[in-house]
C-alpha positions as CSV (number, residue, x, y, z in Angstrom):
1,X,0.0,0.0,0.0
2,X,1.3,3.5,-1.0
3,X,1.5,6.4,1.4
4,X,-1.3,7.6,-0.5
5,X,-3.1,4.6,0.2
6,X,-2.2,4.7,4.0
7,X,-3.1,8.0,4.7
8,X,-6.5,7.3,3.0
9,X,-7.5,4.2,5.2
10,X,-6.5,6.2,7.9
11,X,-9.1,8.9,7.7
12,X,-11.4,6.9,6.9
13,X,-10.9,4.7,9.9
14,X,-11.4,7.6,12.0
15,X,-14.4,9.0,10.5
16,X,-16.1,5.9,10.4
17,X,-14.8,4.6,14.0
18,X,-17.0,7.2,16.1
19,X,-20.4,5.8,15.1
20,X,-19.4,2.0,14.6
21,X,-18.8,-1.3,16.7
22,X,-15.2,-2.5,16.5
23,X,-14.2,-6.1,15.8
24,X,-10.7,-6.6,17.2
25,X,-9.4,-9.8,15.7
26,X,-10.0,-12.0,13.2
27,X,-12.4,-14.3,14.7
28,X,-14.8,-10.9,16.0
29,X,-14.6,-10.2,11.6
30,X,-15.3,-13.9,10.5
31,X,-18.6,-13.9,13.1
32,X,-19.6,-10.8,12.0
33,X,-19.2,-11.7,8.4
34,X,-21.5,-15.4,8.4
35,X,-24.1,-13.4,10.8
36,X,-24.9,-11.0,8.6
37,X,-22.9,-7.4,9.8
38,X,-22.9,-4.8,7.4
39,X,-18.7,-4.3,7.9
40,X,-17.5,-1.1,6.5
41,X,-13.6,-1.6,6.9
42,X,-10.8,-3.9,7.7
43,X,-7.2,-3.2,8.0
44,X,-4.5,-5.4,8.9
45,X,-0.5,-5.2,9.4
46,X,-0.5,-8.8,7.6
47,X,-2.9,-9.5,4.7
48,X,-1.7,-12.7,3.6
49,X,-1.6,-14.3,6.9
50,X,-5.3,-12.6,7.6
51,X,-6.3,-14.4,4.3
52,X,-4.1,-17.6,5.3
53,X,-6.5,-18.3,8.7
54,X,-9.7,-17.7,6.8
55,X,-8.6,-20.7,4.4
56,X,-7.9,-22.7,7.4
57,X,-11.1,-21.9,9.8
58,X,-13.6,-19.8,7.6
59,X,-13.5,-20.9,3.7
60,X,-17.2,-19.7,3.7
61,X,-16.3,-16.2,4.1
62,X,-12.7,-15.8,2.8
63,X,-13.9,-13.8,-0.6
64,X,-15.3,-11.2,1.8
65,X,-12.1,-11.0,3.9
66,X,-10.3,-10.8,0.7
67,X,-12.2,-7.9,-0.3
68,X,-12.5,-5.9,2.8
69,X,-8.9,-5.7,4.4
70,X,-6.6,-3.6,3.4
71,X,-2.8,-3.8,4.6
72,X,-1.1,-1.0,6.2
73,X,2.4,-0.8,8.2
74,X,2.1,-2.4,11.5
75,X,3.1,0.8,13.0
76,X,0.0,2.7,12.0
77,X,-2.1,-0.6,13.1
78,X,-0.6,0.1,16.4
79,X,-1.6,3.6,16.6
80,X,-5.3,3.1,15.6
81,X,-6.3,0.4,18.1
82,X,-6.2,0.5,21.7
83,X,-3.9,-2.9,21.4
84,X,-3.7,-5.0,18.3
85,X,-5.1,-8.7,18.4
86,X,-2.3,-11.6,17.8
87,X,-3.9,-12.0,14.3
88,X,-3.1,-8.4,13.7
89,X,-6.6,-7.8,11.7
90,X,-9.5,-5.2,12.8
91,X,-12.7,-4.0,11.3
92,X,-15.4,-1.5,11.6
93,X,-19.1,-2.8,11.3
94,X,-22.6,-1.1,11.5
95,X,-24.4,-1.5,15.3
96,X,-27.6,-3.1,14.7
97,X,-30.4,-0.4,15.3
98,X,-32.3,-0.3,18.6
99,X,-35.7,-0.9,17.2
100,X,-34.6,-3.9,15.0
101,X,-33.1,-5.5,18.5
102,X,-36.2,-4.3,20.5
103,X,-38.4,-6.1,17.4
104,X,-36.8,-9.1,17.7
105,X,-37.2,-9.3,21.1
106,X,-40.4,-8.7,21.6
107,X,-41.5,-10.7,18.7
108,X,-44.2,-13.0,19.7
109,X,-44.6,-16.3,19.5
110,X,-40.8,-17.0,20.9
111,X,-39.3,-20.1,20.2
112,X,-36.6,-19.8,22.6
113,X,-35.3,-17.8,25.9
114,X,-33.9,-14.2,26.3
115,X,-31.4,-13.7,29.0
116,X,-31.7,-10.9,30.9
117,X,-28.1,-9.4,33.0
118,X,-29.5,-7.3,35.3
119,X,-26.9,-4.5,36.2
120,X,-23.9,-6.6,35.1
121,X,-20.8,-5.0,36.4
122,X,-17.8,-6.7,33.9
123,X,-18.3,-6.8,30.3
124,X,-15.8,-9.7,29.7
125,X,-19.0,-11.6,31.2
126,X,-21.0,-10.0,29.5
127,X,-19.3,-10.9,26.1
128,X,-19.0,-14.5,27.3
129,X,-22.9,-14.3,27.9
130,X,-23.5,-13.2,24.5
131,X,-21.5,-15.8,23.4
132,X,-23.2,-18.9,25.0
133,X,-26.3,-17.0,24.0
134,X,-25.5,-17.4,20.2
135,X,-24.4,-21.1,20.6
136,X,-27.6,-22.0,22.3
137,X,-29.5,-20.6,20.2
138,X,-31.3,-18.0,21.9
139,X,-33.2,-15.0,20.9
140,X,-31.1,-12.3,22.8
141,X,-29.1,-10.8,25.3
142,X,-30.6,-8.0,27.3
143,X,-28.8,-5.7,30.0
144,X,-29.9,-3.1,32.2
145,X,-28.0,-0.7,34.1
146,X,-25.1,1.7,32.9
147,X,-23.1,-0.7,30.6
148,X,-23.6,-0.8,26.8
149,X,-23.4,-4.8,26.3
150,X,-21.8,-3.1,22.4
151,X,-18.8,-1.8,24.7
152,X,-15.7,-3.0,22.4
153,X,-14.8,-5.0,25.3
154,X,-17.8,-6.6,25.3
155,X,-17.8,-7.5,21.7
156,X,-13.8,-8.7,22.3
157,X,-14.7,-11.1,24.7
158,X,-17.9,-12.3,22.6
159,X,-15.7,-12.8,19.9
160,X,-18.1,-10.8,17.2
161,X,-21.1,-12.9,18.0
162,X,-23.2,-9.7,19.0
163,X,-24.3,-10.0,15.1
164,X,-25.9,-13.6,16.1
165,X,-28.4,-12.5,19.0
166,X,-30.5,-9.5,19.7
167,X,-28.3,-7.6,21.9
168,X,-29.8,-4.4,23.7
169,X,-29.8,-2.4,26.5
170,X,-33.3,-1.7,28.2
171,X,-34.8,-0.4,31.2
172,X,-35.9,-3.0,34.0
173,X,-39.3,-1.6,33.5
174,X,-39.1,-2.2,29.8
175,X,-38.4,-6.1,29.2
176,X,-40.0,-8.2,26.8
177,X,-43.2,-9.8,27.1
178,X,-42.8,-13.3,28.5
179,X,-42.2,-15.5,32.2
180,X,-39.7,-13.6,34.4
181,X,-37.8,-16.8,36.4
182,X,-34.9,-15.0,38.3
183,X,-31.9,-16.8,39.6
184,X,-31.7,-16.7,43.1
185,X,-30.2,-18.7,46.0
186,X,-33.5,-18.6,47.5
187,X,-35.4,-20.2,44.7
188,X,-36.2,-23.4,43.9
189,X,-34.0,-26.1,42.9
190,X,-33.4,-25.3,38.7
191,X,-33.4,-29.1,38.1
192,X,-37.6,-29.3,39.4
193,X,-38.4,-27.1,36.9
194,X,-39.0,-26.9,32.8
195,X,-38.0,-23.2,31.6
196,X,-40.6,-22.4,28.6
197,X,-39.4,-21.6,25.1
198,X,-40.8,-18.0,26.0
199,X,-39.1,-17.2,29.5
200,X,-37.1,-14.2,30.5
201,X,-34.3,-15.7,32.6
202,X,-32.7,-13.0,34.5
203,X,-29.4,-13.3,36.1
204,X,-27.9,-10.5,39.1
205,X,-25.0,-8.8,39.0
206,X,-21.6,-10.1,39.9
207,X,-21.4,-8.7,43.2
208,X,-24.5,-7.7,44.2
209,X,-27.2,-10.7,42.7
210,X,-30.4,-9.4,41.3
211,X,-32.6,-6.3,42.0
212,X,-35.3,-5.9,44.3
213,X,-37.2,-4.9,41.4
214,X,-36.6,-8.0,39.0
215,X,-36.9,-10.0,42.0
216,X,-40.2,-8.6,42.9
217,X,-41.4,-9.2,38.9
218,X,-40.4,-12.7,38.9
219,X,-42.6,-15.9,38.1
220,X,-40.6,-17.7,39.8
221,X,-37.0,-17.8,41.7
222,X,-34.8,-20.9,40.5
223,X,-31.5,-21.6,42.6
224,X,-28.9,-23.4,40.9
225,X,-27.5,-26.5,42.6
226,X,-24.1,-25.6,44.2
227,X,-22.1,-27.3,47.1
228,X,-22.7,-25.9,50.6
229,X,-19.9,-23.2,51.7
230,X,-19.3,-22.1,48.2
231,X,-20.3,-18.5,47.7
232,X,-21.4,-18.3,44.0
233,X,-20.6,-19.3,40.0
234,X,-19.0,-16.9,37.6
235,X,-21.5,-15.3,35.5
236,X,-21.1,-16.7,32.2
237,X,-21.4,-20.2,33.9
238,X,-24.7,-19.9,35.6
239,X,-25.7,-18.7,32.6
240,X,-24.6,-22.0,30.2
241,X,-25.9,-24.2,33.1
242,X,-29.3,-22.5,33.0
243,X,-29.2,-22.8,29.1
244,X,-28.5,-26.1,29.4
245,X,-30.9,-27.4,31.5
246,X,-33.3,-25.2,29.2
247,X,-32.1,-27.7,26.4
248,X,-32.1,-25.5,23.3
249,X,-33.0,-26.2,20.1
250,X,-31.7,-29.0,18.2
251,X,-28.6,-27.2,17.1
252,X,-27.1,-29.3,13.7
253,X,-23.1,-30.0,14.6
254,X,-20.8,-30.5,11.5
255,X,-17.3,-31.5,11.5
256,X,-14.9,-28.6,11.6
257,X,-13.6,-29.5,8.4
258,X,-17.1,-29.0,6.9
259,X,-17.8,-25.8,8.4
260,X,-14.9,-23.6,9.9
261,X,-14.1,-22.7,13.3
């Protein structure tokens, strides 16, 4: 790329950046890519070896990644990102609107749970969350609080799979329609219970569990088993063990070989 070139991308990058959701590595771009993002820009330090994991993990999208990135000296990379990802690729894609998030969660009838963080302190876990939430299936993520679940942080640690799952921040007032059940150590035992398709499951924050307010909404508290003395499961855990025990849809599993990473 010529100086030209470089100094072009560059300004571009930073008119586009204010306004868009970052994907910092390459498996953030390939997620974004198969679910549909509209991605604006990509830029990496190292084309070929961008271009060399998308043959090995993500064949499906490769012509895309071909056409988006654009090289430019690792040096500038460096000064554009807050730190560059060990596969030296970025990308700036379009945040899904509010009211398309809000329309897909409260489209009725649902076929499967939303998971509602209620006041989640650390958005590594909520990234993680978003993450189970697009392998199980599920039709979205919804936070309340002060965090924006589209933190780049958040999107880091959920590895571009925001673009798989109705992600939104809404008032605890303002849920979708549906069965509250609220994880609580108070509740009743999880395993006694059959979560419907249509449930709200809402988990507390961190430090402080749920709200008095979610708890006083609530269908029904569920307590997940845990051994006695133990104070509490990460986040993201309780979380995949209460999707689990939801059981999901009958997600179709290929060999890696047949459909990426």
């Amino acid at each position: 790329m010529s100086d030209d070139d470089t100094i072009e991308a560059v300004r571009r990058w930073q008119e586009t950046l204010p306004d868009a959701v970052l994907l910092d590595g390459f498996h953030a771009l390939k997620h974004a890519l198969r679910f549909g993002a509209e991605v604006q820009m990509a830029l990496s330090s190292d084309k070929g070896a961008v271009l060399a994991l998308a043959e090995d993990l993500a064949g499906d999208v490769r012509e895309r990644v071909q056409d988006l990135v654009r090289e430019v000296p690792a040096a500038t990379l460096r000064e554009l990102l807050p730190r560059v990802h060990p596969t030296r690729v970025a990308a700036l894609a379009t945040r899904p609107s509010r009211a398309m998030n809000v329309s897909a969660l409260e489209r009725l009838p649902r076929t499967s749970p939303v998971v509602v963080l209620d006041n989640p302190r650390n958005l590594g876990n909520v990234g993680a969350v978003v993450r189970l939430a697009a392998g199980f299936g599920v039709t979205g993520v919804v936070t309340t609080g002060d965090m924006d679940p589209w933190h780049p942080n958040a999107v880091r640690a959920g590895a571009g799979l925001h673009y798989a799952t109705a992600v939104e921040h809404l008032p605890a007032d303002g849920l979708p329609p549906g069965p509250l059940y609220v994880l609580d150590p108070e509740g009743k035992d999880i395993r006694s219970v059959s979560l419907p398709d249509d449930a709200l499951i809402a988990f507390g924050s961190e430090r402080h569990g749920i709200s008095p307010e979610l708890r006083d909404q609530a269908t029904e508290l569920l307590a997940l088993p845990m051994r006695p003395q133990v104070s509490s499961y990460n986040l993201a855990t309780s979380v995949a063990m209460t999707l689990f025990h939801w059981g999901g849809p009958a997600l179709q599993t290929t060999s890696d070989a047949e459909a990426g990473h």
